[in-house]
TIBATOR-406124 format. One record per residue (C-alpha): residue number from 1; residue in one letter; y, z, x. Coordinates in steps of 0.25 Angstrom, whole numbers, plus 2048, in hexadecimal, padded with zeros to 3 digits. Last residue first. Example, Ala and Ser with C-alpha at 12.3 -4.5 7.8 and 13.67 -1.06 7.14 Angstrom:
2
+-----+-----+-----+-----+-----+
!   n ! res !   y !   z !   x !
+-----+-----+-----+-----+-----+
!   2 !   S ! 7FC ! 81D ! 837 !
!   1 !   A ! 7EE ! 81F ! 831 !
+-----+-----+-----+-----+-----+
***
This chain:
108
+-----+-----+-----+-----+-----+
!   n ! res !   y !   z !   x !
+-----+-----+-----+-----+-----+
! 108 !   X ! AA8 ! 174 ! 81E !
! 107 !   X ! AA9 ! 16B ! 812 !
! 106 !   X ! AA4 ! 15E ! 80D !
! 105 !   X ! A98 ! 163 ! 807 !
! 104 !   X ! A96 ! 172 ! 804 !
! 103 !   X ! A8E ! 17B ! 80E !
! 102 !   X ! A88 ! 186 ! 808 !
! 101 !   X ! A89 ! 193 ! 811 !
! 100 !   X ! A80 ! 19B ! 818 !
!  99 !   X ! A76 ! 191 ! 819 !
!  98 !   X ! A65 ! 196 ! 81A !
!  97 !   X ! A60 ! 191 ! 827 !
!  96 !   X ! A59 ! 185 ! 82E !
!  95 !   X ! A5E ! 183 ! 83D !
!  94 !   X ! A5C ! 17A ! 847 !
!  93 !   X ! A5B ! 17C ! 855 !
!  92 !   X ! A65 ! 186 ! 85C !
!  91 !   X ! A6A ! 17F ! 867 !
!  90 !   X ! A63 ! 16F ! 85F !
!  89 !   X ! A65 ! 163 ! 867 !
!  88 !   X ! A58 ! 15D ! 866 !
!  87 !   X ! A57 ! 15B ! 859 !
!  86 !   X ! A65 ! 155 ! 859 !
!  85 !   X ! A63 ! 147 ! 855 !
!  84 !   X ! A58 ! 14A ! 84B !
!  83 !   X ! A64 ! 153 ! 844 !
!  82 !   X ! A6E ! 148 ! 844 !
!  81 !   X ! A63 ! 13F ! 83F !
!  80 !   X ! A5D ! 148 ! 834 !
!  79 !   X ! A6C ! 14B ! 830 !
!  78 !   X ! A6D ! 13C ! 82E !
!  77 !   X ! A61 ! 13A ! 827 !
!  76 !   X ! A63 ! 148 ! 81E !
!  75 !   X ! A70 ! 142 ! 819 !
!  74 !   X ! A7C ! 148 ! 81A !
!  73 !   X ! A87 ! 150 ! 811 !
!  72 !   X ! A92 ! 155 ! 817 !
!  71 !   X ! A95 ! 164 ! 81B !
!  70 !   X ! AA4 ! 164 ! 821 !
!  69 !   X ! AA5 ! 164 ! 831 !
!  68 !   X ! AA6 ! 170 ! 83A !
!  67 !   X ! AAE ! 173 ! 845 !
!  66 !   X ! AB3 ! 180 ! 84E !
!  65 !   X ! AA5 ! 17E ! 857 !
!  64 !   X ! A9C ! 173 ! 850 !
!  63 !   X ! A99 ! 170 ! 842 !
!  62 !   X ! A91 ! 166 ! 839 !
!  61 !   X ! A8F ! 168 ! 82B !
!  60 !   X ! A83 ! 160 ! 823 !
!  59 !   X ! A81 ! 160 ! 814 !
!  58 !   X ! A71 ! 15D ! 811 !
!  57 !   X ! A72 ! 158 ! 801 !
!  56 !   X ! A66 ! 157 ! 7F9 !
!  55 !   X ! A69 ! 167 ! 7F3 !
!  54 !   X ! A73 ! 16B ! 7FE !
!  53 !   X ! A6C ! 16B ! 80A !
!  52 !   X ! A74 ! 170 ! 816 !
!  51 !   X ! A76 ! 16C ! 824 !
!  50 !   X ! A7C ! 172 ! 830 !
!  49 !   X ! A7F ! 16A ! 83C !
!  48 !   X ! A85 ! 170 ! 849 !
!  47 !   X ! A8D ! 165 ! 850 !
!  46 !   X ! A8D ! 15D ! 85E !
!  45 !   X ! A93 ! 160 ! 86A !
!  44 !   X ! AA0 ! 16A ! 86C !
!  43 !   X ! AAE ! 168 ! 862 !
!  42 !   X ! AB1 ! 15B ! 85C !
!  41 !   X ! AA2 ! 157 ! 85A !
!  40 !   X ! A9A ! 14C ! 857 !
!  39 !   X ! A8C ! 14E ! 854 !
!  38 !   X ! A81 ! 14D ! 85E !
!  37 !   X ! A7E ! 159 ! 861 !
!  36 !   X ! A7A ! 15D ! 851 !
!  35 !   X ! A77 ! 16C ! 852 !
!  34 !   X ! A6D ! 16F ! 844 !
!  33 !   X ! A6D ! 17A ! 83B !
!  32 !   X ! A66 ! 178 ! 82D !
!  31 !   X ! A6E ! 180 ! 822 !
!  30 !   X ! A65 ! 185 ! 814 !
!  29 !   X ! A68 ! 189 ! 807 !
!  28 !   X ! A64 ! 17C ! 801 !
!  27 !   X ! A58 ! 177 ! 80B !
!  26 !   X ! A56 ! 171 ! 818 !
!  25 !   X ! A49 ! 169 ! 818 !
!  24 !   X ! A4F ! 15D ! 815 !
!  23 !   X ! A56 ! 15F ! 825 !
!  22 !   X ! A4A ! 162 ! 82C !
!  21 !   X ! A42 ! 158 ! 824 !
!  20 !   X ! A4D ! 14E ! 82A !
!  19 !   X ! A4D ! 154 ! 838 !
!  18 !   X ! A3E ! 151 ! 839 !
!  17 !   X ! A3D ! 144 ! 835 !
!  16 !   X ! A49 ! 142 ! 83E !
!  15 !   X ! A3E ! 146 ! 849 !
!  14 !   X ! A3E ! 154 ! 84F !
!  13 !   X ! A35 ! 153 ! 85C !
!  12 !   X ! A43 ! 151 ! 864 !
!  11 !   X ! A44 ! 161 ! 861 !
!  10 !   X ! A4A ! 169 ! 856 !
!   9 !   X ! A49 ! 179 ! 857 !
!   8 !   X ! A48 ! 180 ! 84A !
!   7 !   X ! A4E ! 18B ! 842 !
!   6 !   X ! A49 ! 190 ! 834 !
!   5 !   X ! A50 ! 197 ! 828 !
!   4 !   X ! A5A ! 19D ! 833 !
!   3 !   X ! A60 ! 1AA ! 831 !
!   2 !   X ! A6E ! 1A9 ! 82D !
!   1 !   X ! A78 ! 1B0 ! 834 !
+-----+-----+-----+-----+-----+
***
């Protein structure tokens, strides 16, 4: 396994400001970790998010228990929003870390 680059607990202190220069801060090369609650799910509760940056683009992939959805492209608004509404519902926390493979839009 991949040590992580960095590895932080988010907290209701985290404002979508926050969560934004969390996300443009992640660079090609690099996966941020995050577990979505609040995403829909045909397995257990909500999704675990990984996102790449990809030049200007951020692809997203969510997947939970036996399922995972393709990578698609996202904006940083919305993935600040999903991220700011689950600052608080991080297991693990968030983490920062070098990918181990290159995800590649529109597949899983």
């Amino acid at each position: 396994m991949t040590p992580p680059l960095e590895h932080m607990n988010l907290d209701e202190t985290w404002t979508l400001a926050r969560c934004a220069a969390l996300l443009g801060a992640v660079q090609p090369g690099q996966e941020l970790a995050f577990y979505a609650a609040d995403h829909p799910s045909v397995s257990d509760p909500g999704a675990y998010i990984r996102v790449q940056c990809h030049g200007q683009i951020l692809l997203r992939q969510a997947a939970n228990h036996g399922w995972s959805s393709d990578w698609l492209r996202v904006d940083v608004l919305t993935l600040a929003g999903e991220l700011h509404r689950n600052r608080s519902q991080q297991p693990r926390g968030v983490s920062l870390a070098p990918f181990s493979r290159r995800a590649t839009e529109d597949r899983r």
